[in-house]
DOKOL-572589 format. One record per residue (C-alpha): x, y, z. Coordinates in steps of 0.1 Angstrom, whole numbers, plus 5000, padded with zeros to 4 digits. Example, Ala and Ser with C-alpha at 12.3 -4.5 7.8 and 13.67 -1.06 7.14 Angstrom:
! residues 2
512349555078513749895071
This chain:
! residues 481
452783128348453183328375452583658359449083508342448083418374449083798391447583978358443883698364444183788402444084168398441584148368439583928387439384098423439284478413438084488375435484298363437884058347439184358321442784168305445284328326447884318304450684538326450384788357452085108367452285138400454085458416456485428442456585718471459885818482459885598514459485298493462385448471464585508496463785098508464984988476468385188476469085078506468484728500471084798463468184728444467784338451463984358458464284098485460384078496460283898463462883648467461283598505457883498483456283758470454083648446456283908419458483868392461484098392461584238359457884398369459384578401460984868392461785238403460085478380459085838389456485958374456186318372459786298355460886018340460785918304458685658295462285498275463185408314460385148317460884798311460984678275457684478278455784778299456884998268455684758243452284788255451885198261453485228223450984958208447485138201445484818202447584648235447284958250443284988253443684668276446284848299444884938332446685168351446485108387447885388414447785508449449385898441450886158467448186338485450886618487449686998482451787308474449487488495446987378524443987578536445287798562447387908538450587758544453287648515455387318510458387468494458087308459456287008469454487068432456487288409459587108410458786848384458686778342454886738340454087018359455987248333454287068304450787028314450787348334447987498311445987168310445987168348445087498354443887558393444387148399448587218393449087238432447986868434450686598426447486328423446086548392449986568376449686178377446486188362447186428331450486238322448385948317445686098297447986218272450986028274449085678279445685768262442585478257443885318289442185218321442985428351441985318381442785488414442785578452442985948453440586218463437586348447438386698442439086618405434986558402433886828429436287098440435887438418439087488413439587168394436687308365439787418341441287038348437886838339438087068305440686878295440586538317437786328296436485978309433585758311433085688346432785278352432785198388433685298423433485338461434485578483435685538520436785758552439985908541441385788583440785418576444385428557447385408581448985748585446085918569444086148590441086418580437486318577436986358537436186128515438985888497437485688462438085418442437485488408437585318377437885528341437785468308440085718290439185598260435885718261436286118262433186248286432886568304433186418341429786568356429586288381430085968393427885798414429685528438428985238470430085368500431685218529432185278565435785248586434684838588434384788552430484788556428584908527425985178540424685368507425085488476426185848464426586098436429386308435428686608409430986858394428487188393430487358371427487488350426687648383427187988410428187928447426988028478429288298485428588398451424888478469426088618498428088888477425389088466424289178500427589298508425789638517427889978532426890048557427690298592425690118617427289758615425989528643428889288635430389088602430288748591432988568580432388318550434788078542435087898508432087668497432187288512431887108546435587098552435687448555432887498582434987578609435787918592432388028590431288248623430088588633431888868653431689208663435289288644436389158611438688888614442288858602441388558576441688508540437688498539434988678524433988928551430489058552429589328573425989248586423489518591419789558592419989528552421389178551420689028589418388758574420388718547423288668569421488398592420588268562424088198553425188078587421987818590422787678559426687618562425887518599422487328601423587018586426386828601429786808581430886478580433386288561430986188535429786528525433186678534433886818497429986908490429587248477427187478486425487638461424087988447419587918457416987978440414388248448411888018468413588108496412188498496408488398505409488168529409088408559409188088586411887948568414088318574412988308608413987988619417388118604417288338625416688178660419387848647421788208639421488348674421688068693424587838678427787788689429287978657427388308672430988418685429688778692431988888726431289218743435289218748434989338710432189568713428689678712426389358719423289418699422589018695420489008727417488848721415588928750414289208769415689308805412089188824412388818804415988718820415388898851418189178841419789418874420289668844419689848809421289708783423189868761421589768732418189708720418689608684417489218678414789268705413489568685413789388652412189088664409189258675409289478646409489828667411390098647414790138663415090508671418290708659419390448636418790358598416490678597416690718558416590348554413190368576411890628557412090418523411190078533409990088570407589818564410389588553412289578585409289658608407389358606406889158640408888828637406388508639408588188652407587798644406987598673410487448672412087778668409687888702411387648718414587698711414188018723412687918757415087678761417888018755415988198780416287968808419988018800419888398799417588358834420288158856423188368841421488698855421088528882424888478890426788738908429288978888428088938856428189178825424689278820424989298780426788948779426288748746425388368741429288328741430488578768427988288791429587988777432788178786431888258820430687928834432987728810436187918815439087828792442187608797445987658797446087738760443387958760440587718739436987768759436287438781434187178767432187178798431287338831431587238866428387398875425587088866422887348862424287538836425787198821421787078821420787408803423187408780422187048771418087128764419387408743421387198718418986968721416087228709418787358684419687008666415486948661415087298645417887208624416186898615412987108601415387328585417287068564414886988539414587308526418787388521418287138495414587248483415587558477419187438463421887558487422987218484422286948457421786538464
């Protein structure tokens, strides 16, 4: 009586009354270690919980023989027809063999039975220990229900397109929820829970789920797609990786979703990351701010944390407002890291006589190429071929105009500050009236108000020409909906 009513509660609550006939659940090592401790008497259940003890069991999964399980579990996984009623229920490892900065768990992956037999049917998902779960039961345990907490990389992430080759499903139901509203969970990525049918074999393109905020409140609805008939974004930056003599700095590209946005920047010198690295000239500037707008203009939250970004279509070339307002959001954003302690600034956007300047800069470059005058003793040949390309005077949207009154301002009351750099960049003045702390990260804030005020109308101009620009990352298909 009291497993019927466990097996109708569980149907009931999370499945659309499917007949639960039996659940695996796995066990993590803490909860393992509980048990031993306790000589395997499984006391919460004689204290009342609502459990009988012949379904409470230590079982690990990515090694154990299925001959381990109790007789009545095993009756079901070996009976065809009792088997398409098992739903498989599980709350798998989050554990990695390698994170994104690049660092190892020592064998946190490798060391296991499943990962040496399904090693080709895993392909770039074998560092996951969630995916290992996942492929034992579609072949060991096939036309069952699975139905689990884990993350959605297995739909999304590009290195999974080898796994979802062989991991066929029909997609019932699910939500997904802020992966830091579990205890001892932290990251702001998404977290689902998703119902398949693995007796249905279907290519998982997408699954489109509720979602729900950290209170349990449901806000929306969302598709979450696989694009594996698709190219990626870096896949478009690539081909305007252009050589090039007269660099004016390089742009580092990190891989292509929101949780990686952090990583994507611009510096004078090529940074020590394991990133694409594109050196940016007068070639592939636009291009470049392009790249920067559209990884940056949109804020990265945990919803759209494993979004890809995608390889555009060709709308984008005659949008000449659309470049330019690429542009403007590129020079004036925070990930605009260009530091005269590296080099060469040649990201100043204004002339000398607009910010009050004591003296010459050093460079004239983006003033020059934003008012489409040829820039003597540089890109001569280049000029020669395609002058009219790079000589066009640069025409700016009224929000982009702003934006770059509201920079100027800036520029204005830095000059106007005594020992200064003349040819400081939008981050050597955030430096200098921010300063940094004892570990070296820049201040969020100034003491000085004024510059604290400017600062503030400047990210305020910024986030609205952001707001014009988003509509068109996803008309033109940099990202998809």
């Amino acid at each position: 009586m009291r497993e019927e009513e466990l097996k109708n509660r569980i149907a009931t609550k999370f499945f659309d009354n499917y007949d639960c006939d039996s659940i695996i659940g796995s066990i993590d090592f803490a909860v393992k270690l509980k048990l031993l401790q306790n000589a395997l008497e499984f006391p919460e259940i004689k204290n009342g919980a609502n459990l009988l003890e012949s379904h409470v069991f230590q079982f690990d999964f990515l090694n154990d023989d299925f001959s381990l399980l109790p007789k009545s579990l095993q009756d079901v996984i070996n009976d065809p027809k009792l088997r398409k009623k098992l739903i498989i229920y599980i709350n798998p490892p989050y554990a990695e063999a390698t994170n994104y900065k690049g660092n190892t768990k020592v064998d946190v992956a490798k060391q296991n039975k499943i990962f040496s037999q399904y090693s080709k049917e895993l392909d770039g998902a074998m560092n996951e220990l969630f995916a290992q779960f996942f492929i034992r039961i579609f072949k060991e345990i096939p036309n069952s229900k699975l139905a689990a907490f884990s993350k959605l990389k297995y739909i999304s992430a590009p290195n999974f397109k080898g796994f979802r080759k062989h991991f066929n499903a029909e997609f019932l139901k699910g939500f997904v929820c802020p992966a830091f509203s579990f205890d001892n969970v932290k990251g702001n990525f998404p977290i689902g829970f998703v119902i398949l049918n693995l007796q249905k074999k279907e290519v998982l393109e997408k699954i489109y789920c509720d979602i729900y905020d950290k209170n349990a409140i449901l806000i929306s609805k969302k598709t979450f797609k696989s694009n594996d008939n698709s190219l990626y974004l870096n896949n478009w930056i690539s081909i305007f990786k252009i050589g090039n003599n007269e660099n004016i700095g390089y742009l580092n590209c990190a891989n292509n979703s929101f949780q990686n946005q952090k990583f994507v920047w611009i510096s004078i010198k090529e940074q020590n990351t394991h990133c694409l690295h594109l050196p940016i000239n007068i070639q592939n500037l636009i291009n470049s701010c392009i790249y920067l707008t559209v990884r940056h203009g949109i804020e990265a939250t945990w919803l759209n944390d494993r979004d890809q970004f995608l390889y555009p279509n060709n709308k984008w070339k005659k949008d000449i407002e659309f470049q330019n307002d690429c542009l403007t959001f590129t020079l004036f954003h925070s990930s605009n890291k260009i530091s005269i302690k590296q080099g060469v600034n040649h990201w100043i956007p204004f002339s000398e006589i607009e910010v009050n300047a004591k003296e010459r800069f050093e460079s004239h470059f983006m003033i020059s190429f934003i008012s489409g005058i040829v820039i003597p003793n540089a890109y001569s040949e280049l000029f020669e071929q395609e002058e009219e390309k790079f000589c066009t005077k640069r025409e700016f949207s009224p929000e982009a105009a702003k934006v770059f009154d509201a920079g100027r301002e800036l520029w204005k009351y830095y000059h106007a500050q005594q020992n200064i750099n003349i040819n400081a960049s939008l981050y050597d003045i955030r430096e200098y009236f921010q300063g940094r702390n004892e570990k070296g990260k820049m201040n969020n804030k100034s003491q000085n108000e004024t510059y604290n005020a400017l600062m503030e109308n400047l990210r305020t101009e910024l986030k609205i020409l952001a707001q014009k620009i988003e509509p068109k990352i996803y008309e033109y298909g940099f990202l998809m909906k």
